[in-house]
Structure formats: structure tokens, C-alpha cells
N, CA, C and O atoms as a MOPAC input file, in Angstrom:
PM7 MOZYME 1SCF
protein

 N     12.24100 1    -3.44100 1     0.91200 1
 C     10.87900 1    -3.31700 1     0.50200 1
 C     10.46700 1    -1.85800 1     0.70600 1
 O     10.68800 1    -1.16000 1     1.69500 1
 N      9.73800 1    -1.48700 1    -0.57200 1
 C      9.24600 1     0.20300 1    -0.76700 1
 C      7.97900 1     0.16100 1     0.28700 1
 O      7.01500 1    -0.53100 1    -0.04100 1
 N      7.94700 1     0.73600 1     1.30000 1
 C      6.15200 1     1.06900 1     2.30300 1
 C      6.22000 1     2.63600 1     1.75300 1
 O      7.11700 1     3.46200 1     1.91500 1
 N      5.45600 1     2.70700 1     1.32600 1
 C      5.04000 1     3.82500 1     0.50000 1
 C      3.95200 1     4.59000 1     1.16200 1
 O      3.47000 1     5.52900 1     0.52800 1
 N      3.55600 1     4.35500 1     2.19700 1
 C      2.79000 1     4.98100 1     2.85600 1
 C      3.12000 1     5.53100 1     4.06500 1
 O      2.28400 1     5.98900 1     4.84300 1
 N      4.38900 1     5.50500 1     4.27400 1
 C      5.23000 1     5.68100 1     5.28500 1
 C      6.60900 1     6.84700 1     4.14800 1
 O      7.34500 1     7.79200 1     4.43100 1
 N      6.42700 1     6.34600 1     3.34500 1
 C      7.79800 1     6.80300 1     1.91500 1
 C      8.83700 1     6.32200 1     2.57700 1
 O      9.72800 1     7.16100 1     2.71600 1
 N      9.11900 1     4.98200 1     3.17300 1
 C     10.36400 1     4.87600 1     3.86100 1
 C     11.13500 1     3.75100 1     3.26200 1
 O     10.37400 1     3.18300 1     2.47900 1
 N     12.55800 1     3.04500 1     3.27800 1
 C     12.46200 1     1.60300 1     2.41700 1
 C     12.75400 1     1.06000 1     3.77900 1
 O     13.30700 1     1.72900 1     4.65200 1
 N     12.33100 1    -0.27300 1     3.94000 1
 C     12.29900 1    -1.10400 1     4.91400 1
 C     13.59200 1    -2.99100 1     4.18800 1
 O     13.50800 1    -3.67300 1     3.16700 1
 N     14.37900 1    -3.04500 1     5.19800 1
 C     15.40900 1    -3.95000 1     4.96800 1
 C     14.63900 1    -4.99300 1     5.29400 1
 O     13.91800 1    -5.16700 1     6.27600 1
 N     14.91300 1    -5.80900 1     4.17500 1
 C     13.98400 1    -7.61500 1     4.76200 1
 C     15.79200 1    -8.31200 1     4.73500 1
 O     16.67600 1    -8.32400 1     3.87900 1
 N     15.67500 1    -8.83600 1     6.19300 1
 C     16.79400 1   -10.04500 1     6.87400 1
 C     16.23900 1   -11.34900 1     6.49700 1
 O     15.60600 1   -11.76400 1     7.46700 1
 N     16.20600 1   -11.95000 1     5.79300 1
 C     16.26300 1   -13.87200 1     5.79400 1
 C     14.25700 1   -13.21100 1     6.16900 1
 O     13.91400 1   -12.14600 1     5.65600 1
 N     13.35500 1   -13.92000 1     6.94800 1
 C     12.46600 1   -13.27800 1     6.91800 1
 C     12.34600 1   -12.19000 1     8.17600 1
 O     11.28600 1   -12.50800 1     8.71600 1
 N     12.75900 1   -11.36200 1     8.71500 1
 C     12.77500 1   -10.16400 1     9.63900 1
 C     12.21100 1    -9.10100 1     8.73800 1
 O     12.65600 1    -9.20900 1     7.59600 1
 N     11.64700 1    -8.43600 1     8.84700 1
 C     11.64200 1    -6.82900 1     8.37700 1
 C     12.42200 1    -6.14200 1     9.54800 1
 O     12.36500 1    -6.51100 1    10.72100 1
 N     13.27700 1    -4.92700 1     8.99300 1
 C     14.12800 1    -4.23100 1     9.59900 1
 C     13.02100 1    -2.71100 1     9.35100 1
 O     12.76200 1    -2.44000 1     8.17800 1
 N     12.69700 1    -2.21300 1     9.95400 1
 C     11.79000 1    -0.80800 1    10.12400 1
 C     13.32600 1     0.48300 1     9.31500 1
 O     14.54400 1     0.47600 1     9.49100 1
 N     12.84200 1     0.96400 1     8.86600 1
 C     13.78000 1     2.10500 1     8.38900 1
 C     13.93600 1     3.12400 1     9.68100 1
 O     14.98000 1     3.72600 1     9.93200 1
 N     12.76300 1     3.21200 1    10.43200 1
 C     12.73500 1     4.31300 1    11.48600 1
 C     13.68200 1     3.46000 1    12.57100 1
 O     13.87100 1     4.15400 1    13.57000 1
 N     14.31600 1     2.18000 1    12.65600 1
 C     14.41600 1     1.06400 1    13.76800 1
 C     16.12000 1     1.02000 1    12.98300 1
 O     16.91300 1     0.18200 1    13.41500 1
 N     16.39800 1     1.62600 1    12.25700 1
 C     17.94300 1     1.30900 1    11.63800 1
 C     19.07200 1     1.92200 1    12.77500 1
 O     20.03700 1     1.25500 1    13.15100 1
 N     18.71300 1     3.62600 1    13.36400 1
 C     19.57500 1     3.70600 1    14.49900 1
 C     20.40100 1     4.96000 1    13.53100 1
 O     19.98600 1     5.67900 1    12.62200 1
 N     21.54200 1     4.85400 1    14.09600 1
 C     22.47200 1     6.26700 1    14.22700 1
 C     22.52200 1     6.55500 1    12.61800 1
 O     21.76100 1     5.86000 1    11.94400 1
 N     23.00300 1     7.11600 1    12.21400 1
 C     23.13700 1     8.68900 1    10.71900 1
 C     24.15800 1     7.48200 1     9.98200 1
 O     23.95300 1     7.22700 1     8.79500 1
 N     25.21900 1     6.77900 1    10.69800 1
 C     26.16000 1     6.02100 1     9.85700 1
 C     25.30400 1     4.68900 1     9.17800 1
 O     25.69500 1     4.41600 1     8.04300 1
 N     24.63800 1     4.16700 1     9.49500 1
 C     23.97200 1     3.12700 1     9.73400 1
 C     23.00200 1     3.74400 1     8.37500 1
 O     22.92300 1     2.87400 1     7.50800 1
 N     22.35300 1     4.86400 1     8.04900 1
 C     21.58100 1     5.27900 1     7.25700 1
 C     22.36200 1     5.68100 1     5.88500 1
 O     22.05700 1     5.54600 1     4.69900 1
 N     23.33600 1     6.15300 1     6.45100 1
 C     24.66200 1     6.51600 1     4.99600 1
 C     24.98800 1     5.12000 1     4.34400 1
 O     25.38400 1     4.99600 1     3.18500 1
 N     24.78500 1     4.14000 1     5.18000 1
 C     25.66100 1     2.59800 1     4.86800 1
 C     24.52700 1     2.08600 1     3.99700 1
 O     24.68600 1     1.59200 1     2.88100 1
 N     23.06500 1     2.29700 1     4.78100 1
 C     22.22600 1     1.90100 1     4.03200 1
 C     21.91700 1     2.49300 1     2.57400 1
 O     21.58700 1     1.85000 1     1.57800 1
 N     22.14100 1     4.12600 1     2.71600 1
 C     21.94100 1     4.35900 1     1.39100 1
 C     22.89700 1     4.37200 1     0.44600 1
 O     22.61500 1     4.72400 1    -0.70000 1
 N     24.41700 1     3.91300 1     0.86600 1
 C     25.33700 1     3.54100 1    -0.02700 1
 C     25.04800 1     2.26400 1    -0.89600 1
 O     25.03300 1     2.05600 1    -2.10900 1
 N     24.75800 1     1.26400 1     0.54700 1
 C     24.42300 1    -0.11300 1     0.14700 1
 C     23.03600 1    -0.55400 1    -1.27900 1
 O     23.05100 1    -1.21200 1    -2.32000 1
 N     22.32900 1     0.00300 1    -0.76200 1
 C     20.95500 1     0.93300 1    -1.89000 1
 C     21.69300 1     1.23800 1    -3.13400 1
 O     21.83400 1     0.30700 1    -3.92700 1
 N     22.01100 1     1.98600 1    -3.32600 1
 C     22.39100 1     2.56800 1    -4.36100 1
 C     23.49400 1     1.69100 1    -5.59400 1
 O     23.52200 1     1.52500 1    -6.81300 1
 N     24.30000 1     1.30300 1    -4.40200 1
 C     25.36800 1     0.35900 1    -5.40700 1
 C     24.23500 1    -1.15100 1    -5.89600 1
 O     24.06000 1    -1.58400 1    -7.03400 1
 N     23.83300 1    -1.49200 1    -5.03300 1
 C     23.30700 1    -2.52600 1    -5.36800 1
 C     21.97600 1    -2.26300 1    -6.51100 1
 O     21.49400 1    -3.10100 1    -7.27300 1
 N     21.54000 1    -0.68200 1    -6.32900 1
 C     20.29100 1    -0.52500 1    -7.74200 1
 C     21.32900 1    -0.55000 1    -9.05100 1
 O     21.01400 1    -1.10700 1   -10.10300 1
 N     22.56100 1     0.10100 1    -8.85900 1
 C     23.11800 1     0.46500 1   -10.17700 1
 C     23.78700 1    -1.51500 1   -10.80200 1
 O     23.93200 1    -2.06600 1   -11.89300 1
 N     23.99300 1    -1.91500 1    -9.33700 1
 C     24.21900 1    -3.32900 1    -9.64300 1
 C     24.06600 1    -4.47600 1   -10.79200 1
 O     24.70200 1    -5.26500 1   -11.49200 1
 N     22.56700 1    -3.92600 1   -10.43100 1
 C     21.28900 1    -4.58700 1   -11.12500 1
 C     20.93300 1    -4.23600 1   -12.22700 1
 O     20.48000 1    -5.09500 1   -12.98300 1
 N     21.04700 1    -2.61300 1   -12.73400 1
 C     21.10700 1    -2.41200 1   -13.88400 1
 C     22.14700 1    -2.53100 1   -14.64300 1
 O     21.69800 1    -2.34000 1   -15.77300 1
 N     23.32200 1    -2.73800 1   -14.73200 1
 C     24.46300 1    -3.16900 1   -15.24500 1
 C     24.12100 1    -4.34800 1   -16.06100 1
 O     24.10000 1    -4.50500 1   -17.28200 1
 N     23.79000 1    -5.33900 1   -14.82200 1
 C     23.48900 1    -7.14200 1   -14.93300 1
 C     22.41400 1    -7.07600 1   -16.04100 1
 O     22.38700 1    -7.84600 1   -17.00100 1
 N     21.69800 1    -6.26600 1   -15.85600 1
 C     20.24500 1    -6.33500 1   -16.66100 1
 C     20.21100 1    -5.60500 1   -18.39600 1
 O     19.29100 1    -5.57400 1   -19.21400 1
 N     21.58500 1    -5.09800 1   -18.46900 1
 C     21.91800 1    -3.83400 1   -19.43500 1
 C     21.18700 1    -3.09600 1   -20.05300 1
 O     20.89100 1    -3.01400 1   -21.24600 1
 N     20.77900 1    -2.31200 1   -18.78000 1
 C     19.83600 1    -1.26700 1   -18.77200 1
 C     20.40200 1    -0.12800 1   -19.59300 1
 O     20.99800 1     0.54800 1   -18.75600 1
 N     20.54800 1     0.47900 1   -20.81900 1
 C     21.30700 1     1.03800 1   -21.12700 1
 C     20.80300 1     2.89300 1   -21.00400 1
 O     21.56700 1     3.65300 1   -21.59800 1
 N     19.46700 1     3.61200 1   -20.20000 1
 C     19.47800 1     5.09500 1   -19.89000 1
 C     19.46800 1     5.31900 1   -18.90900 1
 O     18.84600 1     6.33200 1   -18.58900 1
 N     20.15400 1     4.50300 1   -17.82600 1
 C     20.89400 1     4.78300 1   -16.85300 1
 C     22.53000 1     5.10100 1   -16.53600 1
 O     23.41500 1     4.24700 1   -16.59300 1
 N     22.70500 1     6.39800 1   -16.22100 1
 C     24.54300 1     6.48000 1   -16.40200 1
 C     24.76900 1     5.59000 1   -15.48600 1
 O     24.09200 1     5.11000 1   -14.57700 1
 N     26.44500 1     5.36200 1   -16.08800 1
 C     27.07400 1     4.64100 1   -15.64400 1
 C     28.09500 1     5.47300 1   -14.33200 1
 O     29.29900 1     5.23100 1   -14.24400 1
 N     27.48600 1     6.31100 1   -13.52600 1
 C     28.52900 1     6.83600 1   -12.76200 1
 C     27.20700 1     7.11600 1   -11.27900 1
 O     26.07900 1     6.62900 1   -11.35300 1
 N     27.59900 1     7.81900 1   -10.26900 1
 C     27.24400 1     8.34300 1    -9.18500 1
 C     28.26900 1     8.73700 1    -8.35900 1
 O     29.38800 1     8.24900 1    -8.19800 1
 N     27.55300 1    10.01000 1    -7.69000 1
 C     27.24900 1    11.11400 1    -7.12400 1
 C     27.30400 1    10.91600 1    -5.39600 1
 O     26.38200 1    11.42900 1    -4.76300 1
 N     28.42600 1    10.14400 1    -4.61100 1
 C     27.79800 1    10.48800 1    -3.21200 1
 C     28.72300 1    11.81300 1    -2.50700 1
 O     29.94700 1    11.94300 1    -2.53100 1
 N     27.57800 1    12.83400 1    -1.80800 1
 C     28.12300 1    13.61700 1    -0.99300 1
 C     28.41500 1    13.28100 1     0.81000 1
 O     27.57600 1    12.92000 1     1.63500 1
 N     29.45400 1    13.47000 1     0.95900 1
 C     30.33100 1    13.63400 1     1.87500 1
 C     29.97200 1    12.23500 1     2.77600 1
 O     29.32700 1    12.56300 1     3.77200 1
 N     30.09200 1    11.49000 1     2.74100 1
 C     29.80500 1     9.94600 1     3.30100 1
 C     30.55700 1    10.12900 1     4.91000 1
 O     30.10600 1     9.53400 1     5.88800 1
 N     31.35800 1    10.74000 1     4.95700 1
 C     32.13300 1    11.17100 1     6.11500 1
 C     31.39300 1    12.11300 1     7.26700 1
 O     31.89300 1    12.46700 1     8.33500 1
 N     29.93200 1    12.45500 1     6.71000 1
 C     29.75800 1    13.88600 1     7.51600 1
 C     28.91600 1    12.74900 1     9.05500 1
 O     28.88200 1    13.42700 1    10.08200 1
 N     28.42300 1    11.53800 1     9.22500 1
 C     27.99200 1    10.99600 1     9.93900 1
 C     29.11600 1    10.62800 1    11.49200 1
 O     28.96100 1    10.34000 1    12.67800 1
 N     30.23700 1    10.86700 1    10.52600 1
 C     31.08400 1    10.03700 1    11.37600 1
 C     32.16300 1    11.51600 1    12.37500 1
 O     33.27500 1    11.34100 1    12.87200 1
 N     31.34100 1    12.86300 1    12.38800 1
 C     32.33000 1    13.55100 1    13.00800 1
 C     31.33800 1    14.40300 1    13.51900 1
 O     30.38000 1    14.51900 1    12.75500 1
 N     31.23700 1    15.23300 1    14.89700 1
 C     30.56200 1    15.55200 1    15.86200 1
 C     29.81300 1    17.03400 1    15.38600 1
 O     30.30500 1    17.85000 1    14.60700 1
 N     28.93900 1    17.10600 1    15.84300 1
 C     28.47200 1    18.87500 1    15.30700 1
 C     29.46700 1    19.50600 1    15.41700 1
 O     29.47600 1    20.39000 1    14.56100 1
 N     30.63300 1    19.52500 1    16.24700 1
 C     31.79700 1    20.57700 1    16.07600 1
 C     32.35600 1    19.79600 1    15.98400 1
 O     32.90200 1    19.32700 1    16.98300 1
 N     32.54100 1    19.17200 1    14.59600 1
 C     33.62900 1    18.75200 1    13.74000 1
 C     34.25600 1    17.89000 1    14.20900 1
 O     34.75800 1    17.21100 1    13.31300 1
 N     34.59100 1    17.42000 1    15.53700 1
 C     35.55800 1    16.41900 1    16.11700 1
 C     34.74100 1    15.25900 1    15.29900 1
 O     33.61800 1    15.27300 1    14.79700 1
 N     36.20500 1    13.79400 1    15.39500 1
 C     36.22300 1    12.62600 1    14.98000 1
 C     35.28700 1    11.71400 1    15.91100 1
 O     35.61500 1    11.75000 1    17.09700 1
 N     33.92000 1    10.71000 1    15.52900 1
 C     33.88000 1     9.41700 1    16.40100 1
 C     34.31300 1     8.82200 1    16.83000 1
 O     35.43600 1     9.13400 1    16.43300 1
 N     34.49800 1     7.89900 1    17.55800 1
 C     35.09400 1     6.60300 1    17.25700 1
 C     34.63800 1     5.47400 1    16.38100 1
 O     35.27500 1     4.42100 1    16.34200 1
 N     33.27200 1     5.72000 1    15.50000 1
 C     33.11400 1     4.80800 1    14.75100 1
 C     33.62000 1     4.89200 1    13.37400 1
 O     32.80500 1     4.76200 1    12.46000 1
 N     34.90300 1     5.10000 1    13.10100 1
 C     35.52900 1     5.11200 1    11.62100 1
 C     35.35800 1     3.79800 1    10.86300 1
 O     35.53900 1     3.59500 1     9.66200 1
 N     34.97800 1     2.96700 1    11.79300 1
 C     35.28900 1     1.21100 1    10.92100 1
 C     34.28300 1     1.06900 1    10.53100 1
 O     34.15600 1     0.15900 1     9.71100 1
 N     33.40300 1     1.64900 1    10.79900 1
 C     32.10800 1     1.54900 1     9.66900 1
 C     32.32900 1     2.43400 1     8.74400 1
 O     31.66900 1     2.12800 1     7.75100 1
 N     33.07300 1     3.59600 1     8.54500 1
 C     32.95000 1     4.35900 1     7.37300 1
 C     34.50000 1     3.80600 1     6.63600 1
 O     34.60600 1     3.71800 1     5.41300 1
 N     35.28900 1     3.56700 1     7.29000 1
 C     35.84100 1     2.24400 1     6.25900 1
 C     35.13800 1     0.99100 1     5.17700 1
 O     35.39700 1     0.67400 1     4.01600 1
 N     34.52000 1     0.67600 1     5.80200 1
 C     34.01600 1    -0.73100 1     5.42100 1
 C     32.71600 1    -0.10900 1     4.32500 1
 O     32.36100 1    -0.77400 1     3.35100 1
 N     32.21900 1     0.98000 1     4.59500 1
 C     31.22300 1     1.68700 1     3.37500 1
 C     32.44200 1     1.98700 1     2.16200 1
 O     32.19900 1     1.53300 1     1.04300 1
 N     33.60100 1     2.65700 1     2.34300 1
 C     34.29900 1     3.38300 1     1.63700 1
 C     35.08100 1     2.23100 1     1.11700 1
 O     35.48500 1     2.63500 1     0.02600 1
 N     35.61200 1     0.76400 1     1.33000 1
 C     35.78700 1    -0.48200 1     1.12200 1
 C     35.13100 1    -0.94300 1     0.03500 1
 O     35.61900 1    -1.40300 1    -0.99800 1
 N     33.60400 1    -0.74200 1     0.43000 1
 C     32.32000 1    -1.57700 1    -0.84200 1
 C     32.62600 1    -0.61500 1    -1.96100 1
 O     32.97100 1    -0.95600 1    -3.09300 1
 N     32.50400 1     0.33600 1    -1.63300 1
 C     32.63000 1     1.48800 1    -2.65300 1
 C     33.69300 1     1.00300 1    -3.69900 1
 O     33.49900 1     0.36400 1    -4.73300 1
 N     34.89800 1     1.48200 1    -3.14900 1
 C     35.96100 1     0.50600 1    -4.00700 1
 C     35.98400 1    -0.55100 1    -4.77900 1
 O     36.43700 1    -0.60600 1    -5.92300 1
 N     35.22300 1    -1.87600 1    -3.81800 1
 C     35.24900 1    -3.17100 1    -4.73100 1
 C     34.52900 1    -2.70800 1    -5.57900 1
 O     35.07800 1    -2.39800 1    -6.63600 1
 N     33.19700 1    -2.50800 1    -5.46100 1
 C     31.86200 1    -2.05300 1    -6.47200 1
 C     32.68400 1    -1.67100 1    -8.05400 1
 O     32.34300 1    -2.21400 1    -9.10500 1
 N     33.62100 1    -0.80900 1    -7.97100 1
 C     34.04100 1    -0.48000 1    -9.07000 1
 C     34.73700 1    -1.49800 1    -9.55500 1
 O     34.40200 1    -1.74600 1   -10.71300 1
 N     35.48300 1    -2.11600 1    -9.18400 1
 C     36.23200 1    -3.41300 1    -9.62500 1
 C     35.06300 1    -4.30800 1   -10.02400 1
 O     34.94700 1    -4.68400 1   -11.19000 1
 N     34.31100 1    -4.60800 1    -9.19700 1
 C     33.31200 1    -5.48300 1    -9.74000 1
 C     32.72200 1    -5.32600 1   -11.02900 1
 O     32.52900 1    -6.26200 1   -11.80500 1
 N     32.32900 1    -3.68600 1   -11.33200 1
 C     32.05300 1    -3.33300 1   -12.42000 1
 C     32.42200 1    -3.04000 1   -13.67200 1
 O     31.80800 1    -2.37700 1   -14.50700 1
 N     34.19900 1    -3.95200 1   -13.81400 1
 C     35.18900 1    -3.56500 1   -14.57800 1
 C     34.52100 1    -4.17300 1   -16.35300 1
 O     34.58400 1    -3.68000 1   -17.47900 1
 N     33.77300 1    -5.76300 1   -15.65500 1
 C     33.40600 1    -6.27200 1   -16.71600 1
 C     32.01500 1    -5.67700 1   -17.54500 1
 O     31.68800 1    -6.28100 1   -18.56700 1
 N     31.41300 1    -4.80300 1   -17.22000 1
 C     30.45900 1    -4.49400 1   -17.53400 1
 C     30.63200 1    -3.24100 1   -18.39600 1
 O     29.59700 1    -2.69100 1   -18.77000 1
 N     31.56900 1    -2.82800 1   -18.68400 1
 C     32.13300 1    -1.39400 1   -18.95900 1
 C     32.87100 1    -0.20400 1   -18.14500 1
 O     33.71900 1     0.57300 1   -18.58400 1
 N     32.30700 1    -0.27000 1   -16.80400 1
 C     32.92400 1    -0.01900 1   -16.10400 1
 C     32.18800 1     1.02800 1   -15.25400 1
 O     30.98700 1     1.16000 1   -15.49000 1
 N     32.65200 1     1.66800 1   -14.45100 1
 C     31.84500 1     2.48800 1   -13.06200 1
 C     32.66600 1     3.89500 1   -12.93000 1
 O     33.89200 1     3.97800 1   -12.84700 1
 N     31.85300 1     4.85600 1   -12.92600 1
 C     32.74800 1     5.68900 1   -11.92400 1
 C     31.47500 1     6.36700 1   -10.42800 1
 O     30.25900 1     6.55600 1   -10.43900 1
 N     32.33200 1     6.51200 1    -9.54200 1
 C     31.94600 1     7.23500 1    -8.51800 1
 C     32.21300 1     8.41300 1    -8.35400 1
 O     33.36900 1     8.78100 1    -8.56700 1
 N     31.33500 1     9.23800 1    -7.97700 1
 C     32.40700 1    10.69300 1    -7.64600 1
 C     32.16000 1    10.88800 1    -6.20600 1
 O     30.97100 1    10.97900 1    -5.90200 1
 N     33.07100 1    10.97600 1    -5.19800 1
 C     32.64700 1    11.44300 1    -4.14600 1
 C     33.00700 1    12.72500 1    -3.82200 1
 O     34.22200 1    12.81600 1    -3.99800 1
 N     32.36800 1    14.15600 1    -3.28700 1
 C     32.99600 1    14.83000 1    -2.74500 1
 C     32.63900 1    14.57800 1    -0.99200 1
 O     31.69100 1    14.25000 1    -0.27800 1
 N     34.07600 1    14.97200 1    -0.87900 1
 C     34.38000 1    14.93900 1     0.61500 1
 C     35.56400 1    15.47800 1     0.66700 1
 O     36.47700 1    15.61100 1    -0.14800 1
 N     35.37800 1    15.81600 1     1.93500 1
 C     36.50400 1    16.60700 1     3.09400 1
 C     37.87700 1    15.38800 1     3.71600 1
 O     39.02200 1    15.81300 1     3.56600 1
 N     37.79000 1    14.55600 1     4.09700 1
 C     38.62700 1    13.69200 1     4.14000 1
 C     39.77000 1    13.56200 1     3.46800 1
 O     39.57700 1    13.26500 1     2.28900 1
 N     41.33800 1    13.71600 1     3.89900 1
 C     42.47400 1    13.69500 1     3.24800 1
 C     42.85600 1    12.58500 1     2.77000 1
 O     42.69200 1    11.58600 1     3.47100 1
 N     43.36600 1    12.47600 1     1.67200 1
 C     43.98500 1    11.76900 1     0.44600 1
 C     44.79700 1    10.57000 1     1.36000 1
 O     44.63800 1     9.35700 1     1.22300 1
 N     45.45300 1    11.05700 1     2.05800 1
 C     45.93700 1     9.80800 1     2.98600 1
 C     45.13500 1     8.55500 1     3.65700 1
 O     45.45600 1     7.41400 1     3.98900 1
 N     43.98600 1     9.29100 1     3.69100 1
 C     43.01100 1     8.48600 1     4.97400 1
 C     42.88000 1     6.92300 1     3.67500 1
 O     43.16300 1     5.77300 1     4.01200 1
 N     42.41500 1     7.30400 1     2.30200 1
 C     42.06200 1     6.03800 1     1.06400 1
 C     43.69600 1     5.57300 1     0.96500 1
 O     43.98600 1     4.37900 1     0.89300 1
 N     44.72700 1     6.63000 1     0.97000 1
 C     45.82400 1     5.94700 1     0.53900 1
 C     45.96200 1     5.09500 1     1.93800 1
 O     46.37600 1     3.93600 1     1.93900 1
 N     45.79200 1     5.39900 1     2.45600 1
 C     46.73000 1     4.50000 1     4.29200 1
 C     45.80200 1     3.09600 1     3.89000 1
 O     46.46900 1     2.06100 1     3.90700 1
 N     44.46400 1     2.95300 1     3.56000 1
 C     43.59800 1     1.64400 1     3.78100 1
 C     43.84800 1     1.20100 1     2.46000 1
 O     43.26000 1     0.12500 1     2.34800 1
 N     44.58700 1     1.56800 1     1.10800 1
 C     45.17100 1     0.89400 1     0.10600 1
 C     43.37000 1     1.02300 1    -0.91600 1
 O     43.04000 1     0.07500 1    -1.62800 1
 N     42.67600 1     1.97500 1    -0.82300 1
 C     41.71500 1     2.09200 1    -1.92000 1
 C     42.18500 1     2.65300 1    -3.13300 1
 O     42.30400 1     3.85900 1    -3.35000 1
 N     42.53100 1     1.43800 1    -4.15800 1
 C     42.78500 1     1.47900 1    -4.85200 1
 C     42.39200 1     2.19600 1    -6.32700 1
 O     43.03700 1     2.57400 1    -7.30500 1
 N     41.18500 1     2.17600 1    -5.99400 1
 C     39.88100 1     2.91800 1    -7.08300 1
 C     39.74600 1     4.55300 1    -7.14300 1
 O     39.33600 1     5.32500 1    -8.01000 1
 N     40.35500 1     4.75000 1    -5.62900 1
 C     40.32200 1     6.38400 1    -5.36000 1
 C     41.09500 1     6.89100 1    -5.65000 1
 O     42.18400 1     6.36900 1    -5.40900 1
 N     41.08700 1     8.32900 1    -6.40700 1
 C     41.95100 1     9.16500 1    -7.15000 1
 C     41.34800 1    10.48200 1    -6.84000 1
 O     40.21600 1    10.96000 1    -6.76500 1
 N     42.93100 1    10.98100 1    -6.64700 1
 C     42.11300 1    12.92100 1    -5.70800 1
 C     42.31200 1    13.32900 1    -7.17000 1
 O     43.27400 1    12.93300 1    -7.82800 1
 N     41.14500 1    14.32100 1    -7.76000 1
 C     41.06200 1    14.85600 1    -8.82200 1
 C     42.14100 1    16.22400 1    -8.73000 1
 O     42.94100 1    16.60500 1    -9.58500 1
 N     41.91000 1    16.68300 1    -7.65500 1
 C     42.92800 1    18.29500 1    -8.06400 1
 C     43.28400 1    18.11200 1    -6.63600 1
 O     43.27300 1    16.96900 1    -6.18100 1
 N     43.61400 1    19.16800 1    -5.84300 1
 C     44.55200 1    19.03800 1    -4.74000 1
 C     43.38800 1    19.27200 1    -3.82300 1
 O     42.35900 1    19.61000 1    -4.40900 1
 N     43.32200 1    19.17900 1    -2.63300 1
 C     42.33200 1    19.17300 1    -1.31000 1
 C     42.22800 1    20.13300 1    -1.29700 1
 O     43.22300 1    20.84600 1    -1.16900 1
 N     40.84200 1    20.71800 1    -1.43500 1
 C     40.45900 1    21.79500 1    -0.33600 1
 C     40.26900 1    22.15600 1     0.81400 1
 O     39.29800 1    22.04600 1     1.56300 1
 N     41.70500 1    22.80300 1     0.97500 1
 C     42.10700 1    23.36300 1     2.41100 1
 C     42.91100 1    24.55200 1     2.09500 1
 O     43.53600 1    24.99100 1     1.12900 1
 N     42.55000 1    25.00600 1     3.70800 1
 C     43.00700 1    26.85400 1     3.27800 1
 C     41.85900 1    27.65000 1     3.31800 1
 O     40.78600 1    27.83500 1     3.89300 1
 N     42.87100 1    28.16900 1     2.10600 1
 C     41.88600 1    29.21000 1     1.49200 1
 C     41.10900 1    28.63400 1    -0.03100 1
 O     40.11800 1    29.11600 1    -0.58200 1
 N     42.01200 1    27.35400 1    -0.49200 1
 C     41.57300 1    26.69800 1    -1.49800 1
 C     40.33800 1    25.78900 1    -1.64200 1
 O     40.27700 1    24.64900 1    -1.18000 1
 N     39.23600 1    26.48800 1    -2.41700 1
 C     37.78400 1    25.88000 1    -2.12600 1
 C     37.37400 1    25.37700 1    -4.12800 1
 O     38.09900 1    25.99400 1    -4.90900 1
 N     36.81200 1    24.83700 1    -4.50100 1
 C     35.60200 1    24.52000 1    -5.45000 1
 C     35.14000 1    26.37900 1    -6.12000 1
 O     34.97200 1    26.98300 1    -7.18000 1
 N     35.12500 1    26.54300 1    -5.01600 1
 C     34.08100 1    28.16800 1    -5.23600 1
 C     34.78400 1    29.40500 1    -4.49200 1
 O     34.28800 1    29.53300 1    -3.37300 1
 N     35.57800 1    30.16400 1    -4.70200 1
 C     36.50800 1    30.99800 1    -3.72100 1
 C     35.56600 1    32.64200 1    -3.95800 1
 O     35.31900 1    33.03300 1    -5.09800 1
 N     35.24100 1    33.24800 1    -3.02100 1
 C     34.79800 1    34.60000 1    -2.98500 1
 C     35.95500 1    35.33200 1    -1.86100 1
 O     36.25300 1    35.12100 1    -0.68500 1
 N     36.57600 1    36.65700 1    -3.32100 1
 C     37.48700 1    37.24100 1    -2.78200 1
 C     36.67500 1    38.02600 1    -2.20300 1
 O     35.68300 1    38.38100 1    -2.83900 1
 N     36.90000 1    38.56300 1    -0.68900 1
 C     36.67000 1    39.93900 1    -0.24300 1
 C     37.42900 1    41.09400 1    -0.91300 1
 O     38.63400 1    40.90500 1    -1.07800 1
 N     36.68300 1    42.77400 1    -1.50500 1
 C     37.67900 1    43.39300 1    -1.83600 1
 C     37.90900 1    44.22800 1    -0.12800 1
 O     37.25900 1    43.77900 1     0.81600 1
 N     38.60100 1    45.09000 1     0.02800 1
 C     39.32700 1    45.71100 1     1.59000 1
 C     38.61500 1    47.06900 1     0.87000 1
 O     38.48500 1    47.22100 1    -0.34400 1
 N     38.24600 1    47.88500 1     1.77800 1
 C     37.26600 1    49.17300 1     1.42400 1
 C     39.27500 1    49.99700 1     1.65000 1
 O     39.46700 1    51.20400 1     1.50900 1

């Protein structure tokens, strides 16, 4: 439910309201706005909404789950189980025409291959290194 006077969305449980400010840690908010999102594009599919694309856009779904200096959580099984829905979502959406996702993220190609996400495909090779999206050579005076 939209509280619009707050601009926040609030989760209704069976009858509970869940407070958006009452959801808790950064993963928990990524899950929610994954969960959000697949389920709006869901609905327009079902509904054949046809000036809505058929694709989305999430950035770095991973950045919740690793420490201001970069170290790993221990809560990966929630960013499994987001990166899981993600997957089915597209399968689900096979009959409808079909889905794409784009995610960028930092996370190695192994981490989707080891959990068998089938839907995920590394577009060009990882950026690592010196190999970036956007590379600025220094020239040497």
C-alpha cells in the first residue's frame, strides 16, 4: 500500500501492515524492491499492457550484502534467494513473450554458475583489473 504522505510503500501481511521504516537492514529493502518491481512488471504482462518495456534495469543487488570496506556478510542466502526469483521471473515470463533483466554487478560469473541460474548470461568478460565499462587512460608527463 502507497502512504503518500510519508512517500513510503508499506507491505500488507494477511491483515498486518508492515511500516516501510519497520522493514530493517539494506538487504531486506533490495528484496523488497526487487520483489516490487517483478511483481509490477508481473501484472502488466498478465494485463497486456503493451507501453511498458518488456525488460529492467537492477543495479548492483549485491552492494547490501558486503561491508563499507568491501568485505563479504554472512547474509548471502538472502541475496541468493532475491537472485533465485530473479531467474524464475524470467522463466515465468517465457509465455508472455518473454523478459529480459539486465543486472549490472560486480559479482563473478561463478557465484550464478555454482547456484545453476540458468537465465544468467555474462555479456562480455568481468570487469576486473584494469578492465572497466568506461577506462580513462592516464597520459605519463
Amino acid at each position: 500500500m502507497i502512504n503518500k504522505g510519508k512517500k513510503t510503500l508499506d507491505l500488507i501481511n494477511k491483515n498486518q501492515v508492515e511500516k516501510m521504516i519497520d522493514i530493517g537492514s539494506a538487504s531486506n529493502y533490495m528484496y523488497v524492491h526487487v520483489a516490487y518491481f517483478l511483481a509490477l512488471h508481473e501484472l502488466v504482462r498478465e494485463r497486456n499492457i503493451p507501453w511498458v518495456p518488456r525488460f529492467l534495469v537492477i543495479d548492483q543487488p549485491s552492494t547490501p550484502y558486503f561491508s563499507t570496506s568491501g568485505k563479504k556478510t554472512d547474509d548471502f542466502a538472502s541475496l541468493d534467494a532475491a537472485l533465485s526469483e530473479i531467474n524464475s521471473f524470467v522463466e515465468k515470463m517465457q509465455p508472455y513473450g518473454g523478459f529480459q533483466i539486465i543486472i549490472l554487478e560486480h559479482i563473478e560469473e561463478s557465484y550464478w554458475l555454482d547456484r545453476h541460474l540458468e537465465n544468467f548470461k555474462l555479456v562480455d568478460k568481468e570487469l576486473r583489473d584494469d578492465y572497466g565499462l568506461i577506462q580513462v587512460k592516464v597520459k605519463s608527463s
